[in-house]
C-alpha positions in Angstrom: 152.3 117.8 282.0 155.5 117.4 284.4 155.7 119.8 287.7 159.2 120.7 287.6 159.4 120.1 291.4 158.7 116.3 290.5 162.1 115.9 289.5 164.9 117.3 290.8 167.4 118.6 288.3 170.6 117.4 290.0 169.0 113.8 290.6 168.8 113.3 286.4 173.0 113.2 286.8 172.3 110.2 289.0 168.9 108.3 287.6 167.0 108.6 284.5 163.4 110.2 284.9 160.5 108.8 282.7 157.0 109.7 282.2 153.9 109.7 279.8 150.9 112.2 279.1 148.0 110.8 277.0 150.3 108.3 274.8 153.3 110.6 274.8 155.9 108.9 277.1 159.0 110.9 277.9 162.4 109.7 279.3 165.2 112.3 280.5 168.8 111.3 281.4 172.4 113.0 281.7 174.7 112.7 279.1 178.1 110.7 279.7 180.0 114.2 280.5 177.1 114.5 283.1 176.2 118.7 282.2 173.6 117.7 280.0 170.5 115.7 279.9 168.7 114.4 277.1 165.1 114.0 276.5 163.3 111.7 274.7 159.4 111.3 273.5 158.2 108.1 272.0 154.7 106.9 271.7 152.9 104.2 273.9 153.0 101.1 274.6 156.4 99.9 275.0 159.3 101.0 277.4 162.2 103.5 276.5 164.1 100.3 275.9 161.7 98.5 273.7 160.5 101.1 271.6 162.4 101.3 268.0 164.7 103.7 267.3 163.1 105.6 264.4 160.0 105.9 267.0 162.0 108.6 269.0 162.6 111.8 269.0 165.3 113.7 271.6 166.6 117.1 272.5 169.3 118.0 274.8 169.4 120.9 277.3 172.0 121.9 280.6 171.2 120.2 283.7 170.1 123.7 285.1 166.8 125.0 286.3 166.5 126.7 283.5 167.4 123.6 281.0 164.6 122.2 282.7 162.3 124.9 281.9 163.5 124.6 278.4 162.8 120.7 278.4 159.0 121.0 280.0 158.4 123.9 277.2 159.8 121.4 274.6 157.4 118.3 275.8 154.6 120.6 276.1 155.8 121.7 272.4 155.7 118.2 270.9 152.9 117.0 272.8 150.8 120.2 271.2 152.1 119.8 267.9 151.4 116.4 267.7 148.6 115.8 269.7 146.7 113.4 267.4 149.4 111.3 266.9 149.6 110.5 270.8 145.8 110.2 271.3 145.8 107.4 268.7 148.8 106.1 270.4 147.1 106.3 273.3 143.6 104.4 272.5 145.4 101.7 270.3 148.0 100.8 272.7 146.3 97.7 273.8 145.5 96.9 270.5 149.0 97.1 269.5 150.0 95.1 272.9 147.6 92.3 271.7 149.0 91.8 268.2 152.5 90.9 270.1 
């Protein structure tokens, strides 16, 4: 889903990191105390801004390697355990952008 040497772990203190995987999109950036980062899933179409609150769903782990080991393991997680939910996100997304 995400190789962890895509994204360096010190850059998320600077810039926010976003991504998707089959209608799952993901967006990771640091906290305001800057020692953790927080990770969000949310399903497709819209941007991290655009999509409505009660549509996401974030955990938060230290801006270490091994936070970011515990992130990856989390998306893969989520994306497993809710794998139809982004396929259908995924294959209606245009559908959805049309009725806007």
């Amino acid at each position: 889903m995400i190789d962890k040497r895509l994204v360096p772990v010190g850059g998320l203190k600077k810039e926010p990191f976003s991504g998707s995987h089959h209608g799952m999109r993901y967006f990771m950036c640091a906290d305001e105390a800057k020692e953790n980062f927080i990770t969000y899933i949310y399903p497709e179409p819209w941007s991290f801004e655009k999509t409505p609150e009660e549509e996401k769903t974030s955990a938060t782990f230290p801006i270490t390697e091994e936070g970011m080991d515990d992130a990856i393991a989390w998306l893969l997680e989520q994306y497993e355990s809710q794998k139809e939910k982004w396929h259908a996100a995924s294959e209606n997304c245009m559908h959805i952008v049309n009725q806007e």
